[in-house]
N, C-alpha and C positions, 0 to 999 in steps of 0.2 A: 581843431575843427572851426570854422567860420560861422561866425555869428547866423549869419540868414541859412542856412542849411538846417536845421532842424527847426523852424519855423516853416519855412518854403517844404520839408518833405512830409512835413503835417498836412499842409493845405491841399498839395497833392494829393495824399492819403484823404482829405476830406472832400476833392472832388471828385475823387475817382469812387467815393462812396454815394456821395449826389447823384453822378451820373448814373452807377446802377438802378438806383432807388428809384431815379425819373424812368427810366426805363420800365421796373414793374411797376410803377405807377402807370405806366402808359397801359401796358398790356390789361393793368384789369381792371381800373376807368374811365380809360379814355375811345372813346367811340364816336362815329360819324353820324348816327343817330340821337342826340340828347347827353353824349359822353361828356368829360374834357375836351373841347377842343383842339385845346392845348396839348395835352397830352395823347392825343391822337396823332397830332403832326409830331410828336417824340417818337412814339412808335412805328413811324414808319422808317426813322432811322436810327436802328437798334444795331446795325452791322457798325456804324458810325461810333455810336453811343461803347461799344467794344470794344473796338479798335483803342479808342483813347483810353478808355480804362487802365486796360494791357500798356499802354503808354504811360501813363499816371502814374500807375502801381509800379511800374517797371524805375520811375525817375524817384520815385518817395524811397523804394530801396535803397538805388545806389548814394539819393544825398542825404539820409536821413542814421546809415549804418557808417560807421567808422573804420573797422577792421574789415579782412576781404572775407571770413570763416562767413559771417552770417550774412554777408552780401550774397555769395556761392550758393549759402543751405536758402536763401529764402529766392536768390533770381532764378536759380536753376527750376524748379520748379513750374517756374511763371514761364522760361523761356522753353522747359520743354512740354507742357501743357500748354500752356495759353495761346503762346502763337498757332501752333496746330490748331488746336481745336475755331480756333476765331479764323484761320483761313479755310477751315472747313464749312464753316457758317458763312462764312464769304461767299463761298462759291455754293453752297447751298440755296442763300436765300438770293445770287444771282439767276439760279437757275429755277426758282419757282416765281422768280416774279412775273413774268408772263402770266401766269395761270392765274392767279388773285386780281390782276388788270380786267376789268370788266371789256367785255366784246361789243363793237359797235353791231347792233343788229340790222342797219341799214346804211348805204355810206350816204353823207351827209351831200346835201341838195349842192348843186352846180350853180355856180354864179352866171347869168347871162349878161352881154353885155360889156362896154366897156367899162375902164374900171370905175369912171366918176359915174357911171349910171346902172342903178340897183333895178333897173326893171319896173319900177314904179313911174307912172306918167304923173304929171303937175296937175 
């Protein structure tokens, strides 16, 4: 086995555990009134934050096992859970984001005028 492979399928393993953590970190302090900031703009990309995960966890298996028996028992799983369910999240939180987008209650004012002149005399 090659020296950087189980170092490199650690680190994977340790971001792909960062990544979830940021994620429930986002969900339950981070907010737009007083929250994390930071961790608010995480939360809004939690399909994102999955995605890689599933990628992560998927690359620390393959470089991290040596034989193919527990490559099998442990990608199988990931590949038939993981991907499904995260392209169902996909397409979920594609289809609600509309509704969480706040509505403009009035459309926004008309510009008169040409474009160097905002309506305002000197």
């Amino acid at each position: 086995m090659a020296p950087y492979r189980r170092p490199l399928s650690l680190a994977l393993l340790a971001g792909a555990v960062a990544l979830v953590a940021a994620a429930l970190a986002a969900r339950r302090w981070g907010g737009p009134h007083g929250g994390l900031v930071l961790a608010h703009r995480v939360a809004e990309h939690t399909v994102v934050i999955g995605w890689l995960s599933l990628i992560a966890l998927g690359a620390a298996i393959l470089l991290g096992l040596r034989t193919v028996a527990p490559r099998v028992a442990l990608g199988t799983p990931l590949l038939v859970l993981g991907a499904p369910l995260m392209l169902l999240y996909t397409v979920l939180a594609y289809w609600t984001a509309d509704s969480r987008r706040p509505r403009a209650t009035r459309p926004p004012a008309a510009r008169t005028g040409a474009w160097w002149w905002n309506g305002v005399t000197p």
